[in-house]
C-alpha positions in Angstrom: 18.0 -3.9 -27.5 14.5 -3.1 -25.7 13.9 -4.0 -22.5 11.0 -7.0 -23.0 14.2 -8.7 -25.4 16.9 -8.3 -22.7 14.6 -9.3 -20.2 13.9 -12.8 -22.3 17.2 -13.0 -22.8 17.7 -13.1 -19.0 15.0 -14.9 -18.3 16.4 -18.0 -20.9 19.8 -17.5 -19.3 18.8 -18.8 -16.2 21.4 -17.2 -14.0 20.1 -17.3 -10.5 23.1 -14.8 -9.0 22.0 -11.8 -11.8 18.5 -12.5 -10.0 19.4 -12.8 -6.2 21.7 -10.1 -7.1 18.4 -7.9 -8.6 16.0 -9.1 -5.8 18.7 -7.9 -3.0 19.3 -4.6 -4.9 15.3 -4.2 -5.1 14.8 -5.0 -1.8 17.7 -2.1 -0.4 16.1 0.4 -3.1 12.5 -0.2 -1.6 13.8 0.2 1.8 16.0 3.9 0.4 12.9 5.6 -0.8 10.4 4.7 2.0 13.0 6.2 4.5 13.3 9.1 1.9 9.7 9.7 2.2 9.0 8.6 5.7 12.0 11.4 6.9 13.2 13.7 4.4 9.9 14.6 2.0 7.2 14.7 4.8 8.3 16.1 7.9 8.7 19.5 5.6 4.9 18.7 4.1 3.7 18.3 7.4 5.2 21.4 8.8 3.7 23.3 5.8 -0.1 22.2 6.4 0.2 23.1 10.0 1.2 19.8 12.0 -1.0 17.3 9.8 -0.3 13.7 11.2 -0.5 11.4 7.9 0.2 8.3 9.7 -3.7 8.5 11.0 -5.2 10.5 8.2 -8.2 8.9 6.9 -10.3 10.4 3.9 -13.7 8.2 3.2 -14.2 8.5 -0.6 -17.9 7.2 -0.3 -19.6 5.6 2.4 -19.7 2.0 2.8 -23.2 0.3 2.1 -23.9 -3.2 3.3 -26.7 -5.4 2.0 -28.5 -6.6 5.7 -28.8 -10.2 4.2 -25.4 -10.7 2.9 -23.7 -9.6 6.0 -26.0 -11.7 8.4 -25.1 -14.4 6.7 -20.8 -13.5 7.4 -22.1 -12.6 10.9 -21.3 -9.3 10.3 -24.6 -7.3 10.8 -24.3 -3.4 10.6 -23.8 -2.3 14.0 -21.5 -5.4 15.3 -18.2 -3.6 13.8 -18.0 -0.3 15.5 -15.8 1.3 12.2 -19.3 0.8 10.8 -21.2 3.5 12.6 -18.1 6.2 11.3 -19.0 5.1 7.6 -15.7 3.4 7.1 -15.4 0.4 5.3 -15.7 -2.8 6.5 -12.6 -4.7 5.4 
């Protein structure tokens, strides 16, 4: 049985415990690799590129561009938004 069939057949069932049940497990997974990550896989990688602090590591792709009408109209000229000046982009 593939998974898009059991997964109707779920769904049609209707049972709300299977789903709090999956939603719960999801949720305690989610939190498992994110502290697997956050303290096991990077503190190694960090200590291997010489002290490299990811939590502020930025890497601009490509500059942001801002049409001067546009943003005068959102009151948000180039200039205002200091982040602007560093050619990050304006979120």
């Amino acid at each position: 049985m593939g998974v898009l069939q059991e997964f109707k057949a779920f769904a049609m069932r209707g049972n709300v415990v299977d789903m709090v049940v999956g939603i719960v497990i999801g949720g305690a997974f989610g939190k498992i690799v994110s502290s697997l990550v956050s303290n096991v896989i990077m503190p190694p990688i960090g200590v291997i590129t010489g002290g490299v602090d990811f939590k502020n590591l930025e890497i601009v792709l490509k500059e942001a561009t801002v049409d001067a009408a546009s943003a005068n109209e959102r009151g948000a000229a180039p200039g205002r938004n200091p982040r602007h000046s560093q050619g990050q982009a304006l979120v």
